[in-house]
N, C-alpha and C positions, 0 to 999 in steps of 0.2 A: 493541155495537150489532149488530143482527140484520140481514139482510139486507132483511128486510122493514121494519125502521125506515129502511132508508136510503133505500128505495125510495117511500117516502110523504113523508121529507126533499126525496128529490131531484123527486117530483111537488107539491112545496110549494113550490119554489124555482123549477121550471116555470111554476105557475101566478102567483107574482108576476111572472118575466121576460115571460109573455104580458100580466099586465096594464100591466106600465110601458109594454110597445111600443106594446100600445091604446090607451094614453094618450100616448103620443106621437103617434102618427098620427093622434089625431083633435085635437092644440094642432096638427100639421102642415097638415091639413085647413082646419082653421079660416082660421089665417094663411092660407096660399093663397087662399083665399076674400076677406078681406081684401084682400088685395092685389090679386085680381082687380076684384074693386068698384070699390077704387082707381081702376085703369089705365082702368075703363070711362069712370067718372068725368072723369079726367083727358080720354079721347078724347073726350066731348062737349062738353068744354070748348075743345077744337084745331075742333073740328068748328061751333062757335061763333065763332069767331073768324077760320075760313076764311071762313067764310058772310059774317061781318062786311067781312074785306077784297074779296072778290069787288065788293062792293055798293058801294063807293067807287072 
């Protein structure tokens, strides 16, 4: 193997490690997202229900 085979091996093997991270970061991205929706979610619901107790 040639120096310049390994060299095109090892920018082969670069460019899958970059794309698994891209794909991770963006299932990471997502979920957070998710989860953010979530918690909003959630606080308008606290935020309903303060309202609610206030008034009685």
């Amino acid at each position: 193997m040639t120096d310049t085979d390994r060299r095109i091996g090892a920018a082969g093997d670069d460019q899958r490690l970059i794309e698994r991270i891209e794909k991770s970061v963006t299932e990471t991205e997502k979920e957070l997202q998710e989860s953010k929706d979530s918690l909003f979610e959630h606080k308008k619901e606290l935020e309903l229900l303060n309202a609610a107790l206030a008034t009685k």
